[in-house]
C-alpha positions in Angstrom: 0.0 0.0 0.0 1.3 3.0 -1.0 0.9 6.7 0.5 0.6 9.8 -0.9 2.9 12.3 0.4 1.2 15.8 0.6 3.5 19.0 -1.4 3.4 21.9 1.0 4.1 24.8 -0.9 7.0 27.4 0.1 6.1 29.6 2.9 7.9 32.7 0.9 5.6 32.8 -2.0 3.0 34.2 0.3 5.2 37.2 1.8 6.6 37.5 -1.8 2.6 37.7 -3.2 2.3 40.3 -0.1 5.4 42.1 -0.7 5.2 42.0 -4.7 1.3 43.6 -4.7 1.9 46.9 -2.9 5.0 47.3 -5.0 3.4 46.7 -8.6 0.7 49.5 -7.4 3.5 51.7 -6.8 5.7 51.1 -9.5 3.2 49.9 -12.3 5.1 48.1 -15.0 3.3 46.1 -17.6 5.6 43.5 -18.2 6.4 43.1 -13.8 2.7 42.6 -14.1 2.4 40.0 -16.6 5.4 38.4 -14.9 3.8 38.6 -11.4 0.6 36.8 -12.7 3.1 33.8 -14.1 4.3 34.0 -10.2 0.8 33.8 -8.7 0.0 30.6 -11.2 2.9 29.0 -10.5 2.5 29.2 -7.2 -1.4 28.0 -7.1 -0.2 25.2 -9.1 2.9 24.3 -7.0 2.0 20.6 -5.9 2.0 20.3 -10.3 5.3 21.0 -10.7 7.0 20.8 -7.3 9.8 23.2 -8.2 10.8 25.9 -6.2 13.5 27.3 -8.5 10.9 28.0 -10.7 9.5 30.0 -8.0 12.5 31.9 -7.1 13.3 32.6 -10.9 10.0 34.0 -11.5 10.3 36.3 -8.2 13.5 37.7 -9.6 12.3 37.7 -13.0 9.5 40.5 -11.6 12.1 42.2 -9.2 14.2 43.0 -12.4 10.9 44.2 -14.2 10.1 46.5 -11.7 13.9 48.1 -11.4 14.9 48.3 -14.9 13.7 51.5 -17.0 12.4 50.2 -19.5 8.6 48.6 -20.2 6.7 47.6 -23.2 4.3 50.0 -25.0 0.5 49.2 -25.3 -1.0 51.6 -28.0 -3.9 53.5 -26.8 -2.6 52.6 -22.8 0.7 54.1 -22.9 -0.2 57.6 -24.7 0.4 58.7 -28.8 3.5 57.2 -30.3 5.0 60.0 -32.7 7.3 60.2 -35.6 7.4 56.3 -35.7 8.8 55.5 -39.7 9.9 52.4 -38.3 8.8 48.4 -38.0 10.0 46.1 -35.8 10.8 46.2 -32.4 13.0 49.2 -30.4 12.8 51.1 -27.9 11.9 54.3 -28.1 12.3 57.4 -25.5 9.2 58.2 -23.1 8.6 61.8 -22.5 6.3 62.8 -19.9 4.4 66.3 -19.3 3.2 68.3 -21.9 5.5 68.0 -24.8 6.8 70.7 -27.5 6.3 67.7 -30.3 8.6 69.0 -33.0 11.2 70.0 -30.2 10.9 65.9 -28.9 10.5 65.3 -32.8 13.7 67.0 -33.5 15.7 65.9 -30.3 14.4 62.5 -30.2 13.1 61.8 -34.0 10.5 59.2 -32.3 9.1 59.6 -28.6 6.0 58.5 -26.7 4.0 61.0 -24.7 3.5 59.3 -21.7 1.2 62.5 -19.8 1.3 64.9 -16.7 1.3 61.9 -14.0 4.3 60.6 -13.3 5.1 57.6 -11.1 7.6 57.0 -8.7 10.0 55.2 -11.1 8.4 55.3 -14.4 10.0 53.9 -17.7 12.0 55.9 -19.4 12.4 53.7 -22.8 9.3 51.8 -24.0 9.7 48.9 -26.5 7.7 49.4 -29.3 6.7 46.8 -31.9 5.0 47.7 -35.0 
């Protein structure tokens, strides 16, 4: 006869879960958000997969999202993309407030007006794909 051992899962997905909410409302990121969400599965679905690296790797994964300056752009979330003569994917710079466009235009030659509210850490690149 033959018993089934029960998986546990890690006690520090739930303080990371705690931790990693308050910090993705502060410092939105869409890509730490997409990347959290992964976290959250793979953490419901621990006894699955039984891998805890996974876990950790993921965590990190978001940490780095959430310090490095650059996020992916969303058109119609993110604000007008302009002077984009491109395709493909680049990053382009992020300019926030109210922007003289053919100064930007001129100093930049493609920019994303990213409006008047400004986080505490927001991007300052955007990858754009298109």
């Amino acid at each position: 006869m033959t018993t089934t051992q029960l998986v546990g899962r890690p006690p520090f997905g739930a303080f990371a879960i705690a931790t990693a909410l308050p910090g993705l409302l502060f410092i939105f990121r869409t890509t730490a958000a997409v990347v959290l969400l992964l976290f959250i599965l793979l953490y419901v679905f621990f006894p699955l997969h039984r891998s805890t690296r996974t876990l950790e790797l993921t965590y990190v994964v978001f940490l780095a999202a959430i310090i490095i300056p650059v996020d992916v752009y969303i058109h119609g979330f993110n604000g007008p993309l302009y002077g984009s003569q491109h395709s493909g994917p680049r990053l382009v710079k992020v300019v926030h407030g109210l922007p003289r466009i053919q100064h930007c235009l001129d100093r930049y030659g493609e920019f994303v007006a990213d409006g008047c509210l400004i986080g505490l850490h927001d991007p300052q690149w955007r990858l754009v794909w298109d």
